[in-house]
C-alpha positions as CSV (number, residue, x, y, z in Angstrom):
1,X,0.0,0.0,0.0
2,X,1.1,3.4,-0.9
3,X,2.3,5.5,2.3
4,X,1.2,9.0,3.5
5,X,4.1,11.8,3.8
6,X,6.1,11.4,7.4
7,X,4.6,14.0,9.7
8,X,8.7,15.2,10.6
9,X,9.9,16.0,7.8
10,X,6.6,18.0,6.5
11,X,7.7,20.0,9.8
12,X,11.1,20.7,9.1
13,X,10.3,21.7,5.3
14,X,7.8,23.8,6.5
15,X,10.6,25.4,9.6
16,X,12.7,25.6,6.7
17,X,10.0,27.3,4.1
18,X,9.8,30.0,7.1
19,X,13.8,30.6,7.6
20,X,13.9,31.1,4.2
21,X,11.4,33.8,3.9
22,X,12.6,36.0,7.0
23,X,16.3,36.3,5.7
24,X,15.0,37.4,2.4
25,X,12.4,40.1,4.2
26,X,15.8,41.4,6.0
27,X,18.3,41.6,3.1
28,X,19.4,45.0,1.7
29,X,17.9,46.2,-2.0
30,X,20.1,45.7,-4.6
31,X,22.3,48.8,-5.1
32,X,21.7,50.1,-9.1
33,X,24.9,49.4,-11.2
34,X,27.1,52.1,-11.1
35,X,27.0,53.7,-15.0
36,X,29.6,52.4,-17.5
37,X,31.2,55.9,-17.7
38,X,31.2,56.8,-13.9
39,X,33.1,55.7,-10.5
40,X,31.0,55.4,-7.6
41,X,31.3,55.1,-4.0
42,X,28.1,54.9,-1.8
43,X,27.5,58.6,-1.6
44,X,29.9,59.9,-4.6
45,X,29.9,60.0,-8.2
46,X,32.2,60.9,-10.7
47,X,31.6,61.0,-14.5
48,X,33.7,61.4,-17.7
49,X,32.5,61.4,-21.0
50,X,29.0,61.1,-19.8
51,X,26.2,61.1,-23.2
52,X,23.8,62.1,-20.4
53,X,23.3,63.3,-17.1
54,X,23.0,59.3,-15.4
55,X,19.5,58.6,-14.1
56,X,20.5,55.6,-12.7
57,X,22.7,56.7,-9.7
58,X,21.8,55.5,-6.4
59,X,20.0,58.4,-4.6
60,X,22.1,58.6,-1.7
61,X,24.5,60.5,-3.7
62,X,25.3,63.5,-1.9
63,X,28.2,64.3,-4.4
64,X,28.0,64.2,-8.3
65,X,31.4,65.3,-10.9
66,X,30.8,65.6,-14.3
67,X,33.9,65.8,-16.4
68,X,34.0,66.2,-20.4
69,X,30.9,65.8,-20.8
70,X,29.8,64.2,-24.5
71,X,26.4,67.1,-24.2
72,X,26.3,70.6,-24.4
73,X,22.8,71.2,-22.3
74,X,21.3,70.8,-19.1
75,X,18.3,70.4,-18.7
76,X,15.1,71.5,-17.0
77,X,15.0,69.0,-13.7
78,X,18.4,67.3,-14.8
79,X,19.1,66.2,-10.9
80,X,15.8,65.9,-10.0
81,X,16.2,62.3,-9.3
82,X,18.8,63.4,-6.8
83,X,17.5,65.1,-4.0
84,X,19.9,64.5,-1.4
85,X,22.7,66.4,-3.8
86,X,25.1,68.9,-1.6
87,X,28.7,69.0,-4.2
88,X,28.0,69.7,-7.5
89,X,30.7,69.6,-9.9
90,X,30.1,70.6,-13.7
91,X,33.6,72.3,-14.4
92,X,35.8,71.5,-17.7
93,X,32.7,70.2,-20.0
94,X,31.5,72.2,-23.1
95,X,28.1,73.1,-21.7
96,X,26.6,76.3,-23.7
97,X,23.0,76.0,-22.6
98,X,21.5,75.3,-18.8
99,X,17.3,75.2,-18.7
100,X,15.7,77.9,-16.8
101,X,14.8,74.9,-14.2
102,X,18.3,72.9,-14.3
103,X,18.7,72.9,-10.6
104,X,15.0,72.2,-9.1
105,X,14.6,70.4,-6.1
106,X,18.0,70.6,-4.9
107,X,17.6,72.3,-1.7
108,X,20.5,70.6,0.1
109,X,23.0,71.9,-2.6
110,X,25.9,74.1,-1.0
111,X,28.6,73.5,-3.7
112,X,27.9,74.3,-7.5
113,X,31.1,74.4,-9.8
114,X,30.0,75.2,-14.0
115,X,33.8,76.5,-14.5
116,X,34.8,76.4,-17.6
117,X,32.5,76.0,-20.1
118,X,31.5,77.6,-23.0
119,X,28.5,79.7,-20.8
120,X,27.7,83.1,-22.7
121,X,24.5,83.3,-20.5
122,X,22.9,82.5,-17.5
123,X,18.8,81.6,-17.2
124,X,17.2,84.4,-15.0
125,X,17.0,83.7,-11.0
126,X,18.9,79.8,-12.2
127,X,20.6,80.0,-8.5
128,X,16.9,80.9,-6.4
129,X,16.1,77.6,-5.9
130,X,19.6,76.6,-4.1
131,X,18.5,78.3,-1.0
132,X,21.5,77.0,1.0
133,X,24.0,77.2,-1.9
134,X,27.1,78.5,0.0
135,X,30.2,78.2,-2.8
136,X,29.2,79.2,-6.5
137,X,32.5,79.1,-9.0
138,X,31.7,80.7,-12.8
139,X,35.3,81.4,-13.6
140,X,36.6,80.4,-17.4
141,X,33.1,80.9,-19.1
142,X,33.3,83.8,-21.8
143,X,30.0,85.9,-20.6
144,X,28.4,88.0,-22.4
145,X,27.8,91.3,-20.4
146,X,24.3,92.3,-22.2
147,X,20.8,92.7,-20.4
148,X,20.5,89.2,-19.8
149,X,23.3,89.3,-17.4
150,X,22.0,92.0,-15.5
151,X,19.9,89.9,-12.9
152,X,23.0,88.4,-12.1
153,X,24.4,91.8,-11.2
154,X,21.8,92.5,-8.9
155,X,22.4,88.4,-7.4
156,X,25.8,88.6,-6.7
157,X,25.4,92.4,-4.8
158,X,22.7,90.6,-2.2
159,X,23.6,87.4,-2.3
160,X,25.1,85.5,0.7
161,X,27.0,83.1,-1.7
162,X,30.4,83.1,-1.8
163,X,31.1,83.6,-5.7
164,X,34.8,83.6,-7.2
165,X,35.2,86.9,-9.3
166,X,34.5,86.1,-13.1
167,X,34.8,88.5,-16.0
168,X,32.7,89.9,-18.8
169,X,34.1,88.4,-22.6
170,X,31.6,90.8,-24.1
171,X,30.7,93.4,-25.2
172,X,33.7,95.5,-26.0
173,X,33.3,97.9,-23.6
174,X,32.8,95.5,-20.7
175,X,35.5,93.0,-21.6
176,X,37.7,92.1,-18.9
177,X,35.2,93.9,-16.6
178,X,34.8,91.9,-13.5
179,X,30.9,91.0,-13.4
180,X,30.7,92.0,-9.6
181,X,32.1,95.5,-10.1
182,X,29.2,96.3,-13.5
183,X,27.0,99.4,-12.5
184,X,24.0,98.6,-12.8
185,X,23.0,101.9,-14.8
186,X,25.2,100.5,-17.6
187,X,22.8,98.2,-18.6
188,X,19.4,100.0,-20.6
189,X,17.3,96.7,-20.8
190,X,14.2,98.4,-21.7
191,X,13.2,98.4,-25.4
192,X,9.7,98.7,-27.3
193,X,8.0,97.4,-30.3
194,X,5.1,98.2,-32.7
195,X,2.8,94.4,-32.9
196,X,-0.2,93.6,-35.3
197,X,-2.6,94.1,-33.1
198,X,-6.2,94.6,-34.9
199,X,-6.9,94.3,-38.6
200,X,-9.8,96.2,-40.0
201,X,-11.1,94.5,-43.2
202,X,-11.3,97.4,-45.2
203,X,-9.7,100.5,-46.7
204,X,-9.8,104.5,-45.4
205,X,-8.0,107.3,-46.0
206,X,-8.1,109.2,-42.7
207,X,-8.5,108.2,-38.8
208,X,-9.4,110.8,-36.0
209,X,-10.2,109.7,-32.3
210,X,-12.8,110.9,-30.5
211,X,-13.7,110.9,-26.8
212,X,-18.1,111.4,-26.4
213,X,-19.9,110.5,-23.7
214,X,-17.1,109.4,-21.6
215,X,-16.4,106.8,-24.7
216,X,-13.8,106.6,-27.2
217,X,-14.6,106.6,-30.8
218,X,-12.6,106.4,-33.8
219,X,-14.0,108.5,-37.3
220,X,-12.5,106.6,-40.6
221,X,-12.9,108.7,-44.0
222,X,-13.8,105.0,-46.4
223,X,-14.2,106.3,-50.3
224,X,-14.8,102.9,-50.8
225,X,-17.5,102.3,-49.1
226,X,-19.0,106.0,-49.7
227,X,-19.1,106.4,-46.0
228,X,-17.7,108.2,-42.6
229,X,-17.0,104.4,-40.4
230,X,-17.8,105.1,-36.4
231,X,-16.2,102.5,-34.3
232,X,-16.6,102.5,-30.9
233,X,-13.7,101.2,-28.0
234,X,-14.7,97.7,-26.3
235,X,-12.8,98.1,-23.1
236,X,-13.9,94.8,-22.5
237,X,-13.2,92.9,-25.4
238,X,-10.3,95.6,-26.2
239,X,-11.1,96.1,-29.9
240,X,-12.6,98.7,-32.1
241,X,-16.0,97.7,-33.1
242,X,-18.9,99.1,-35.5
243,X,-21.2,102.0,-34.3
244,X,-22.3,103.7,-37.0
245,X,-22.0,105.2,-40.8
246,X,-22.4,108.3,-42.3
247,X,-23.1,108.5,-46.1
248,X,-20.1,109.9,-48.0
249,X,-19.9,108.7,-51.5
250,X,-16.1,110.1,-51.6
251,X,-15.3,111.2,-48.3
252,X,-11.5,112.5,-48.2
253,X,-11.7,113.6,-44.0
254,X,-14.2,113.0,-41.4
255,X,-13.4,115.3,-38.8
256,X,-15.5,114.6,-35.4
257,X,-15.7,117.9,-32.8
258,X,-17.2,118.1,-29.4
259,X,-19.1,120.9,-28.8
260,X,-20.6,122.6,-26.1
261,X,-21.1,118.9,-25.3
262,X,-22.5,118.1,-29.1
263,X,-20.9,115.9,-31.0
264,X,-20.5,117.3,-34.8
265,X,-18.6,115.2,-37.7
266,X,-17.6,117.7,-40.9
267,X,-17.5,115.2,-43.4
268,X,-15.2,116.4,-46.2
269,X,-15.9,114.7,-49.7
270,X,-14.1,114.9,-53.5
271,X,-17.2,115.4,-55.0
272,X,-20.7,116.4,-54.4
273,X,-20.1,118.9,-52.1
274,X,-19.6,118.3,-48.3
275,X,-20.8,118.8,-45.2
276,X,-21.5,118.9,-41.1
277,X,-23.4,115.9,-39.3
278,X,-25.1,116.7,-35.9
279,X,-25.3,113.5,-33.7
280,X,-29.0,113.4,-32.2
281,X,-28.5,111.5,-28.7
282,X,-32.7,111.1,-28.9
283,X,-32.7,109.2,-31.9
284,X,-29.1,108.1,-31.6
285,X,-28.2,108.9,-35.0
286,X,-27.2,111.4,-37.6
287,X,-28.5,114.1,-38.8
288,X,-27.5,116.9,-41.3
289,X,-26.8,119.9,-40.2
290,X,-25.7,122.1,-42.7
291,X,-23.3,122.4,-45.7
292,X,-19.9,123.8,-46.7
293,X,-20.1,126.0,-49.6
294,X,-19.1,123.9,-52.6
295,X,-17.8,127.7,-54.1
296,X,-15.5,128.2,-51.7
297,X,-14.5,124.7,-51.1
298,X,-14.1,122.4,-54.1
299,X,-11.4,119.8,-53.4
300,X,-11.0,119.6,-49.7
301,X,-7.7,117.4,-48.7
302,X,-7.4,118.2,-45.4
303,X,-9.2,119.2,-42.2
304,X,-8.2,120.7,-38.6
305,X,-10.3,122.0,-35.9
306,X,-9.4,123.9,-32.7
307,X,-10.1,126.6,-30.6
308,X,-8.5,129.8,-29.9
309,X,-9.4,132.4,-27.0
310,X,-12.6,130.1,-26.1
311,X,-13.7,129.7,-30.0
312,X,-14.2,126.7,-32.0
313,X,-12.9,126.6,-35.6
314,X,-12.5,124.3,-38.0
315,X,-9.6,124.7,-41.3
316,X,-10.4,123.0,-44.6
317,X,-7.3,123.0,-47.3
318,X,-8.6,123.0,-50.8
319,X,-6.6,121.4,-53.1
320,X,-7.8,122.6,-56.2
321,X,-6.6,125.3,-58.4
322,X,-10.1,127.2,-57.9
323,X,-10.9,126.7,-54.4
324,X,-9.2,128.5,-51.3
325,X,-8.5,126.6,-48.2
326,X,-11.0,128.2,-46.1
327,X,-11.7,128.6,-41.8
328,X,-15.1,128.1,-40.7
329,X,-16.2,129.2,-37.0
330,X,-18.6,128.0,-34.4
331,X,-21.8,130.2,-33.6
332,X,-24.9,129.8,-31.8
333,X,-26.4,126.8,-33.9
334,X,-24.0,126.4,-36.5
335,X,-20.4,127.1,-38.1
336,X,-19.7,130.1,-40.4
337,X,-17.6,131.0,-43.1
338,X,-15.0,133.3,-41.8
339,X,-11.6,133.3,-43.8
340,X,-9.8,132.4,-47.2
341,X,-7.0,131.5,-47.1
342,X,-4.1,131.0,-49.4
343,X,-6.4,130.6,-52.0
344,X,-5.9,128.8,-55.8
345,X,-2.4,127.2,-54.9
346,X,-3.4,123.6,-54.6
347,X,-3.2,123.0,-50.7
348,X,-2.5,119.6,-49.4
349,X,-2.5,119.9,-45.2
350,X,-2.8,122.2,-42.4
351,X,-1.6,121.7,-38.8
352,X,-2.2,124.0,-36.1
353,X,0.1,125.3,-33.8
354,X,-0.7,126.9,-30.4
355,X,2.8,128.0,-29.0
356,X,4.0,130.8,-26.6
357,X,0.3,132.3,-26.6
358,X,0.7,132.7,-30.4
359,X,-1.3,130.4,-32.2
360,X,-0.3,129.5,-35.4
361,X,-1.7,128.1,-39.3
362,X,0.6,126.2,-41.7
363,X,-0.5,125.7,-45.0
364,X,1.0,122.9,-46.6
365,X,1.1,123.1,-50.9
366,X,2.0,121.0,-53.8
367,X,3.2,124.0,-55.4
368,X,4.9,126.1,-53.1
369,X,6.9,126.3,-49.8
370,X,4.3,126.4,-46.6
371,X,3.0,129.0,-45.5
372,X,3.0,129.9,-41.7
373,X,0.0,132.7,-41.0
374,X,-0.1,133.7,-37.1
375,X,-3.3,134.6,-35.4
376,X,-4.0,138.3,-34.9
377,X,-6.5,139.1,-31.8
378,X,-6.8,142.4,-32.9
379,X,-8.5,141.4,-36.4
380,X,-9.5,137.7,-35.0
381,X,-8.0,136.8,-38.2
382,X,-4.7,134.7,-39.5
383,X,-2.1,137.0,-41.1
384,X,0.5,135.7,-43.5
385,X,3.8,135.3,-41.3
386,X,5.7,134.2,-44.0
387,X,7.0,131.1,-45.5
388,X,9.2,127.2,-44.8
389,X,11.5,128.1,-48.0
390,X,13.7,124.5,-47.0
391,X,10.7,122.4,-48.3
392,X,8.7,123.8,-51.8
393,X,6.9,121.1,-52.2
394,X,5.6,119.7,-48.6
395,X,2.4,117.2,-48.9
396,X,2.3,117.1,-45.5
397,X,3.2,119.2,-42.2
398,X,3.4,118.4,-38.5
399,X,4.7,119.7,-35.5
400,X,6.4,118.4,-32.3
401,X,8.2,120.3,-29.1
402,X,11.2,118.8,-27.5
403,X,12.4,120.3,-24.2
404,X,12.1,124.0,-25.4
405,X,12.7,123.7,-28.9
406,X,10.1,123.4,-31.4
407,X,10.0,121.4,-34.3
408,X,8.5,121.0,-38.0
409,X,8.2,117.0,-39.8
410,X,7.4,117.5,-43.4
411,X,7.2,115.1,-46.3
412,X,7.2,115.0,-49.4
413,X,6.8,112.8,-52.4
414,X,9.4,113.7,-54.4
415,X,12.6,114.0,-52.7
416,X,14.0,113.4,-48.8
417,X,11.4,114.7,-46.3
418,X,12.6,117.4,-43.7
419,X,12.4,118.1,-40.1
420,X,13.1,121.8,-39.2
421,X,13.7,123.0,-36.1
422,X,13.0,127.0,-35.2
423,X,15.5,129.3,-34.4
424,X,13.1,132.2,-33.2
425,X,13.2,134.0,-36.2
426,X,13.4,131.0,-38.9
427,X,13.5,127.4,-39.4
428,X,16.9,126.0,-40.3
429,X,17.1,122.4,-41.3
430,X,18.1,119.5,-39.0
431,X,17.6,116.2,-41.0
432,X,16.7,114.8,-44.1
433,X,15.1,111.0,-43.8
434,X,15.2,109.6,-47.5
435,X,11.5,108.8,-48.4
436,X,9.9,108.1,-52.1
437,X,6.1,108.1,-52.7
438,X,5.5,109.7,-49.1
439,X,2.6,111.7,-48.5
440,X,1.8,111.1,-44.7
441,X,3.9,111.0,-41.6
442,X,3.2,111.7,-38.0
443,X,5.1,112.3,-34.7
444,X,4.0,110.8,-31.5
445,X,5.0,110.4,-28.2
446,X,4.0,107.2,-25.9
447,X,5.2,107.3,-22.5
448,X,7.6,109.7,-22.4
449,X,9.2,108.1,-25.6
450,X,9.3,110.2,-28.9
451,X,9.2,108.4,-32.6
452,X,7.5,109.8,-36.0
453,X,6.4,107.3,-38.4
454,X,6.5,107.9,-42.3
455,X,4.6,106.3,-44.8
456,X,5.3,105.7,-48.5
457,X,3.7,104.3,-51.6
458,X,6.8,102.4,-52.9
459,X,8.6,101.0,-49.7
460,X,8.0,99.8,-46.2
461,X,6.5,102.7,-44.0
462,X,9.4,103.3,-41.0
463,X,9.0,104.6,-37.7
464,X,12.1,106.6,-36.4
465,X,12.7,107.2,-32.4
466,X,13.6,110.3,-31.5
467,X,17.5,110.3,-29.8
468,X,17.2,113.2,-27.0
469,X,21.5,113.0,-26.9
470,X,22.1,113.5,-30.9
471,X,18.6,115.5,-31.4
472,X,18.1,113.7,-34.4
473,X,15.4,110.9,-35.2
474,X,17.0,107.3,-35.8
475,X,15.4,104.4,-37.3
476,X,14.0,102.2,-35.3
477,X,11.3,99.7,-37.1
478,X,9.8,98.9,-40.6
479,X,5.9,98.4,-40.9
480,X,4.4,96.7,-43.8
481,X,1.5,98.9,-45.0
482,X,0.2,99.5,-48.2
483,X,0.0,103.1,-49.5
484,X,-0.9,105.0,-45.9
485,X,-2.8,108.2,-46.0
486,X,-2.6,109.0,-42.7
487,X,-1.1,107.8,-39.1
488,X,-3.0,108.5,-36.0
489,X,-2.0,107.9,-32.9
490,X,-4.5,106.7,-29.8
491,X,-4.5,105.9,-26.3
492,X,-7.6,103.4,-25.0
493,X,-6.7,102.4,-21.5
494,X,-3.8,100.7,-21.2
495,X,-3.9,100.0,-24.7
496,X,-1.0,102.9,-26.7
497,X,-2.3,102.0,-30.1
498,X,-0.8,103.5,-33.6
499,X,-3.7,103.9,-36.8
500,X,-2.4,103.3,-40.4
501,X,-5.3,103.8,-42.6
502,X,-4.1,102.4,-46.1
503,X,-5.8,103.5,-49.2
504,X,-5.3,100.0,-51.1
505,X,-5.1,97.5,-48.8
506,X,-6.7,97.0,-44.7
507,X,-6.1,99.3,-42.1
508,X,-4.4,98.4,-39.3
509,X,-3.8,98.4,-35.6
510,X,-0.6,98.2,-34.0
511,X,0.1,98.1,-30.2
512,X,3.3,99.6,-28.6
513,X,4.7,97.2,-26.1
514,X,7.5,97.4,-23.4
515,X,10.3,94.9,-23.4
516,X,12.3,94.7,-20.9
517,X,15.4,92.2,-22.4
518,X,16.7,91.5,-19.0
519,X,13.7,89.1,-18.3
């Protein structure tokens, strides 16, 4: 008969089952393999010719070398894996490029050597992390002392770190410079830009801001669409949108003015005649109010409104060889005829000037030098002054003040446009800015920053920045827009935003931004 299992050994297999399993619940983990290209001890590391930084060190290792290295970045989170990190040697490889987060979750690190490398920059706040970082050694790396260095500056003059002294490779005038000693009013990290900001899907040939109602508006002059475009501010969506439309079969200017608290647009047309809209809060449209005598004012070009000694007047240039450029005034319940001026010689832009208590008319002309006419209180008429002889043949004139100086921009489409600057008793020339096809340009200042920008028909438009040391403009940024007629410059909130009505193409929006470069 087949026997059963003896009851002894079935114990002593099952004693032995049980020793078994308690020395194997007590032994050690298995300590990962030290990598092929590294020496390791039980808390060190050290690495040459590394592909990578190793991810399979033990994490006890309180000490890592890396020696010519076979990368050229580090990482975001390269040593993540070791927490426990306090020496950190990464001298004599060829790194050129450390992530912005290289050195998270470190916070025992005290030691950190990236000597000699080929480090030309440094992320921004790399070192805030190591908040126990006592040694720091930067020597041999060729820096480059630009605005991306300066928060280093500012690191190393509060920092409790003991850094060695290293030394600028560049620029020229900070080479050899050690990086401690750089004032920090060397470095001007703040720049600006014009962006693409809003595109509106259609052509015009004029753009005025408006503020009504505690709103801003913008008026747009659109031939092609026979009409005077109101778009209203979103302050919440940030964007010009559609309010309203004024019929003007071949509108040239829409020029809104705020009256009394009325809001009047003189719409200012080729053809057909033109004429003043009153804006009926009631019925919350449009109405006609009057019109411009089509005698007087045949080919308007140009319109300019402003008030002198409490009066409101309005300035239309005539461009024609029949017409005079004419000034209309404010009265009662309407506005009046009340000079010619510089009549038959083919005007092309006006700009008022309101100066020392002496305001001031220049006619711009396709056929002759400007024509500056001062106000006289006495006859509360303009009287010719005289004339710009620099520029015969302006299309269009503005004016700017810098400091105690005042200036003239004028451009012309034949020929390098001008800016003047008076000299009391004339206007002697200051710079020539070479321009083909130009017929609009416009200074501007945003934030204590001047530039003018200058359109043309045959090149990109450029906007210069005014430099306060050599008085002169410099350029400073090409815009891509297709034959401008006008520039227009407009604050809405916190929004500094630059108009470029184009007469082929869209008009567009662009935004001026701040840059600071040492971000």
């Amino acid at each position: 008969a087949r026997r059963g299992p003896v009851p002894g050994l079935l114990a002593l297999s099952a004693l032995g089952f049980c020793l078994m399993l308690q020395v194997s619940a007590k032994r050690p983990p298995k300590t990962p393999p030290c990598p092929p290209s590294c020496s390791c001890t039980r808390d060190t590391a050290f690495c040459v010719d590394s592909k990578a930084v190793p991810r399979n060190l033990p994490s006890e290792v309180i000490s890592l070398t890396l020696v010519s290295a076979a990368f050229s970045e580090i990482q975001d989170g390269a040593f993540s894996h070791l927490p426990l990190l306090q020496f950190l040697l990464l001298n004599s490889n060829k790194f050129t490029l450390i992530g912005d987060n290289a050195f998270t979750g470190l916070s025992h690190l005290q030691y950190l050597s990236l000597a000699n490398n080929n480090l030309q920059t440094l992320p921004r706040d790399i070192f805030r992390p190591l908040d126990i970082l006592n040694d720091l050694d930067l020597r041999g790396n060729s820096l480059n002392c630009d605005c991306k260095v300066k928060w280093l500056v500012e690191w190393l003059a509060h920092t409790n770190t003991t850094v060695a002294p290293i030394y600028c490779a560049s620029p020229p005038r900070f080479q050899e410079h050690k990086v401690q000693d750089l004032p920090l009013r060397e470095f001007d990290c703040i720049t600006t830009d014009f962006v693409l900001y809003q595109t509106l899907s259609f052509p015009a040939v004029s753009a005025e801001p408006f503020l009504y109602s505690s709103d801003l508006y913008l008026a747009l002059a659109q031939p092609g669409v026979s009409a005077c475009t109101i778009l209203k501010w979103d302050y919440v969506e940030r964007q010009l949108r559609d309010y309203d439309r004024i019929p003007a079969p071949s509108a040239v200017h829409c020029k809104p003015m705020v009256v009394d608290s009325q809001l009047y647009v003189v719409v200012a047309q080729l053809f057909g005649g033109s004429y003043i809209y009153h804006w009926d809060p009631n019925t919350t449209r449009f109405t006609k109010l009057q019109d411009i005598d089509p005698q007087r004012v045949r080919k308007p070009n140009d319109l300019e409104a402003f008030r002198i000694d409490g009066d409101w007047y309005f300035a239309v240039a005539d461009s024609s060889k029949a017409g005079a450029t004419s000034l209309y005034r404010w009265h009662q319940n309407g506005f009046y005829s009340h000079q010619a001026l510089h009549p038959w010689h083919r005007d092309t832009d006006l700009e008022f000037v309101d100066g020392e208590g002496k305001p001031r008319l220049i006619v711009s002309s396709s056929s002759q030098a400007p024509v500056i006419y001062q106000w006289s209180r006495t006859q509360k008429q303009f009287v010719a002054q005289g004339e710009v002889t620099q520029v015969p043949d302006a299309q269009a004139v503005k004016h700017f003040r810098a400091g105690r100086d005042s200036y003239l921009c004028l451009s012309r489409y034949i020929g390098d446009s001008k800016i003047l600057r008076w000299e009391g008793t004339r206007f002697s020339e200051v710079q020539a800015l070479p321009s083909r096809g130009s017929l609009a340009l416009q200074p501007f200042l945003v934030g204590g920053r001047r530039y003018l920008v200058l359109g043309s028909d045959f090149s990109f438009t450029q906007i210069y920045q005014w430099d306060e040391g050599r008085q002169k403009f410099v350029r400073f940024q090409e815009l891509a827009v297709q034959a401008p007629r006008a520039f227009c410059y407009m604050p809405a909130g916190d929004a500094q935003l630059l108009l470029a009505p184009s007469f082929k193409g869209q008009t567009l929006v662009y935004r001026h931004i701040v840059v600071d470069l040492s971000a």
